[in-house]
Backbone as a chain_set.jsonl record, in Angstrom:
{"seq": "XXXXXXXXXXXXXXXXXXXXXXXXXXXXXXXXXXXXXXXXXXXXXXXXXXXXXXXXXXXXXXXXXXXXXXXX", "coords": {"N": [[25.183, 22.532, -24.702], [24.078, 21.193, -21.212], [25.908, 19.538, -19.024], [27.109, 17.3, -17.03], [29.584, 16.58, -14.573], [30.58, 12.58, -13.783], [32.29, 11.92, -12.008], [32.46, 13.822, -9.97], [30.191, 14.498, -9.117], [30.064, 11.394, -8.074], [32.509, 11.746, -6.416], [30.771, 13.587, -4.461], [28.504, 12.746, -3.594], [29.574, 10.535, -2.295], [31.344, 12.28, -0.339], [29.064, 13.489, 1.429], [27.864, 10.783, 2.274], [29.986, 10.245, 3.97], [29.938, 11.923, 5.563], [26.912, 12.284, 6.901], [26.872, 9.797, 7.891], [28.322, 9.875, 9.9], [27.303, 11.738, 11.485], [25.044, 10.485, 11.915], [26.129, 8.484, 13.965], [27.334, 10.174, 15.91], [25.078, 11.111, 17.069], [23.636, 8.874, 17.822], [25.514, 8.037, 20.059], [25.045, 10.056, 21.59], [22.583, 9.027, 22.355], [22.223, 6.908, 23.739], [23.717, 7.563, 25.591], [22.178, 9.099, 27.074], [19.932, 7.07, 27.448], [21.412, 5.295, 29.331], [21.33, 7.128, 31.428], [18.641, 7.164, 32.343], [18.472, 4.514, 32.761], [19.967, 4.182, 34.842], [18.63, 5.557, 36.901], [18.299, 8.222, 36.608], [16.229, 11.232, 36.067], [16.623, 13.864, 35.718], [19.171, 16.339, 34.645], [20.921, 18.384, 36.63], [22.218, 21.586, 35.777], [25.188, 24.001, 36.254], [24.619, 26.342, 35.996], [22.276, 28.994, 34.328], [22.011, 28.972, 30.618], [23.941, 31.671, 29.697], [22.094, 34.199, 27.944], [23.266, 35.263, 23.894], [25.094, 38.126, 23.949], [24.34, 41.462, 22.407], [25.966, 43.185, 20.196], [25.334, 47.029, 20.304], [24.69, 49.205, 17.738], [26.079, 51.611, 15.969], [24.932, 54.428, 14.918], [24.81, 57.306, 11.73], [24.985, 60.39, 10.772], [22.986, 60.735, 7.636], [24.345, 63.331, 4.861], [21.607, 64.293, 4.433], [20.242, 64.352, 6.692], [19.597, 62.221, 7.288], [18.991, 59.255, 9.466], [21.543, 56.42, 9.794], [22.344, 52.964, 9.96], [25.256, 52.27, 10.96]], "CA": [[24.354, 21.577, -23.999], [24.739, 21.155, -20.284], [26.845, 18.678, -18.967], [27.356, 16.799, -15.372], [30.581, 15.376, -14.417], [29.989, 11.68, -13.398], [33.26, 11.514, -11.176], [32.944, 14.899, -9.762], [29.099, 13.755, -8.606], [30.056, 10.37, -7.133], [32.925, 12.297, -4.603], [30.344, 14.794, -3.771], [27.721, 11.865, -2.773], [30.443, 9.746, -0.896], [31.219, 13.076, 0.808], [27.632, 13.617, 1.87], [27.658, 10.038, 3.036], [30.415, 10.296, 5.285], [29.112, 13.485, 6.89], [25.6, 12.0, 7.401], [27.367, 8.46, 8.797], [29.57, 10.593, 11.438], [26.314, 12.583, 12.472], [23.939, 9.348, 12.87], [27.323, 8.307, 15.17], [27.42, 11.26, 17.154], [23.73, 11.269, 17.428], [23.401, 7.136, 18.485], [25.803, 8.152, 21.113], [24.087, 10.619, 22.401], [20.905, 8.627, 22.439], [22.786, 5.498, 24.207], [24.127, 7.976, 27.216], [20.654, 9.664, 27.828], [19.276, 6.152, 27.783], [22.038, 4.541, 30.246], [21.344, 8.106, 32.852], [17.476, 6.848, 32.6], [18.245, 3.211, 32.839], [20.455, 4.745, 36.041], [17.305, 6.302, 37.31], [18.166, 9.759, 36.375], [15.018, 12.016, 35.913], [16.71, 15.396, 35.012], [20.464, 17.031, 35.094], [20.936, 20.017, 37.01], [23.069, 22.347, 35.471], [25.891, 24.53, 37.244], [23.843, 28.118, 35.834], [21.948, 29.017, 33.358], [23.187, 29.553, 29.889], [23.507, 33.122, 29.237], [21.758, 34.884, 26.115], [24.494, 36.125, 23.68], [24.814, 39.945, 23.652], [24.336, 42.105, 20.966], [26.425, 44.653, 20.323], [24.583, 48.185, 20.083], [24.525, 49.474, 16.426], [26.672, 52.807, 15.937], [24.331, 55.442, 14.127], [25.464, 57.809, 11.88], [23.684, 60.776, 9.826], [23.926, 61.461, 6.306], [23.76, 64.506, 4.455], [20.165, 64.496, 4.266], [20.03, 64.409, 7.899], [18.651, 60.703, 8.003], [19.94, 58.03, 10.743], [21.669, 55.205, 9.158], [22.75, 52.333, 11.121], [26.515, 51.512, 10.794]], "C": [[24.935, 21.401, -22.588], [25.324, 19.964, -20.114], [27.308, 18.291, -17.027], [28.55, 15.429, -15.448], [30.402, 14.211, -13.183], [31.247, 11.167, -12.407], [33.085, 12.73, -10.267], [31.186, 14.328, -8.394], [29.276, 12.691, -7.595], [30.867, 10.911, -6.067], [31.927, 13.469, -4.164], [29.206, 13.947, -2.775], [28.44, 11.157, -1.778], [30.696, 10.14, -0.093], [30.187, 13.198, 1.827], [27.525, 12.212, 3.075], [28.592, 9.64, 4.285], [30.062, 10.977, 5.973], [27.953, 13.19, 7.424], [25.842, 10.815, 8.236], [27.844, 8.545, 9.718], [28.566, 11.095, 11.77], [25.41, 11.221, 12.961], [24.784, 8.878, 14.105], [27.489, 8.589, 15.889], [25.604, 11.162, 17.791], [23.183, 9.815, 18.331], [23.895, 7.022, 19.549], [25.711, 8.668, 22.05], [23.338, 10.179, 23.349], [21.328, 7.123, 23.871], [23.116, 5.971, 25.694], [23.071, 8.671, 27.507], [19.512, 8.035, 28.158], [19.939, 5.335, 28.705], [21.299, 5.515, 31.517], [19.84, 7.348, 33.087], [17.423, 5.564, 33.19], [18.335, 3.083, 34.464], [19.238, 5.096, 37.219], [17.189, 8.141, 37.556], [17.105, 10.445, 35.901], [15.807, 13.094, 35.226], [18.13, 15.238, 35.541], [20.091, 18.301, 35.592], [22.308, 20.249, 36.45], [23.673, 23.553, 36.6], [25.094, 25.95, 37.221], [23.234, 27.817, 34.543], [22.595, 29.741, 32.277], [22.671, 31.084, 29.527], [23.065, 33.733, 27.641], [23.668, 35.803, 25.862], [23.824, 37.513, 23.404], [25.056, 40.764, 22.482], [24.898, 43.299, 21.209], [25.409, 46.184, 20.088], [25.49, 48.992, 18.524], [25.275, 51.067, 16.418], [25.447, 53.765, 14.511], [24.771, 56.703, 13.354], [24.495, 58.988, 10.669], [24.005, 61.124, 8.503], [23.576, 63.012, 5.773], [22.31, 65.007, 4.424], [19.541, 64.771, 5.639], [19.569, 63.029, 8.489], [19.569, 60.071, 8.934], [20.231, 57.322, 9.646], [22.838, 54.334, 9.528], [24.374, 51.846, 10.215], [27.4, 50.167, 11.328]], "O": [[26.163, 21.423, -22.514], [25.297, 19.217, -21.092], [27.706, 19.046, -16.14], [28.599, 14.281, -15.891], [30.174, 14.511, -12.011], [31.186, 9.998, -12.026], [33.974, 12.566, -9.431], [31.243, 13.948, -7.225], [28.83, 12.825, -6.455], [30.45, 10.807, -4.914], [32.426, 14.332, -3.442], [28.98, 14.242, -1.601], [28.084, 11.112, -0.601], [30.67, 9.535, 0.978], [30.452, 13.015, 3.015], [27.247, 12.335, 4.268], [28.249, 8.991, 5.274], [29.822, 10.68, 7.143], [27.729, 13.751, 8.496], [25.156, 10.684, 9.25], [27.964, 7.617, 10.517], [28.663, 11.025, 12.995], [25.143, 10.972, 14.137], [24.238, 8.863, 15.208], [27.817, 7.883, 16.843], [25.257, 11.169, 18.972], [22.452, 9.837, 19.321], [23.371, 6.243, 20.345], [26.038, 8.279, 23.171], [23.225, 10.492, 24.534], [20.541, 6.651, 24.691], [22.958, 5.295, 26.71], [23.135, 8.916, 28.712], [18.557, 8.005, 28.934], [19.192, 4.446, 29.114], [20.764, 4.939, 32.464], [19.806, 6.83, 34.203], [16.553, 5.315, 34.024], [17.59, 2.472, 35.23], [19.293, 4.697, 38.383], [16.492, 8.913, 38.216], [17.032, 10.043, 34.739], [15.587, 13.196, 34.019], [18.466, 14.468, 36.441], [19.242, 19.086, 35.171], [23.276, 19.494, 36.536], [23.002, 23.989, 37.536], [24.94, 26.609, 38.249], [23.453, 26.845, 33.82], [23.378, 30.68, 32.423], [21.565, 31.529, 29.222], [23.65, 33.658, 26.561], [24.536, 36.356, 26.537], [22.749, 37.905, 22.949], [26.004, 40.608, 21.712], [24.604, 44.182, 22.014], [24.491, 45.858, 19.335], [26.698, 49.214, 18.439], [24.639, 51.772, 17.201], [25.432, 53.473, 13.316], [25.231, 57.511, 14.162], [23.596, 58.6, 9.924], [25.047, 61.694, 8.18], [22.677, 63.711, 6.24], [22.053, 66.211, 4.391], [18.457, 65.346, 5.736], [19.273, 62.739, 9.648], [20.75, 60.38, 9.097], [19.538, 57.376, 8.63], [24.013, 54.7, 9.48], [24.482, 51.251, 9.142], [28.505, 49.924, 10.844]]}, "num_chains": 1, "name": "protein.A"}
C-alpha cells in the first residue's frame, strides 16, 4: 500500500514557503524602486549597450559508416 511521510511533506512545504516568501521580497523590491524612478519622474532608463544574443557554438559533424552526417 502506498505510503506518504507526514514529516518529510511538512519540510518540503515550509521549504516551498520560504522560497516563494524570498521571491515575493525580491519582487516587492523591485516593484518599490521602479515606482520611486516614476514617482522621480523617470520615463525610461537608457542602458550603456545593448545586451548581446548568446552565441552558439557551431555543431561538429561527423560521418558514419553508412556515410550519413551526424551531429556531434
Amino acid at each position: 500500500m502506498p505510503s506518504v511521510s507526514v514529516d518529510e511533506n511538512i519540510q518540503k512545504i515550509a521549504s516551498a514557503i520560504e522560497q516563494y516568501t524570498k521571491e515575493i521580497l525580491r519582487l516587492e523590491g523591485s516593484l518599490r524602486m521602479f515606482q520611486e524612478f516614476k514617482a522621480s519622474g523617470l520615463e525610461t532608463i537608457e542602458l550603456p549597450h545593448e545586451p548581446r544574443p548568446e552565441k552558439l557554438e557551431p555543431v561538429a559533424e561527423e560521418e558514419n559508416e553508412e556515410g550519413e552526417v551526424k551531429e556531434t
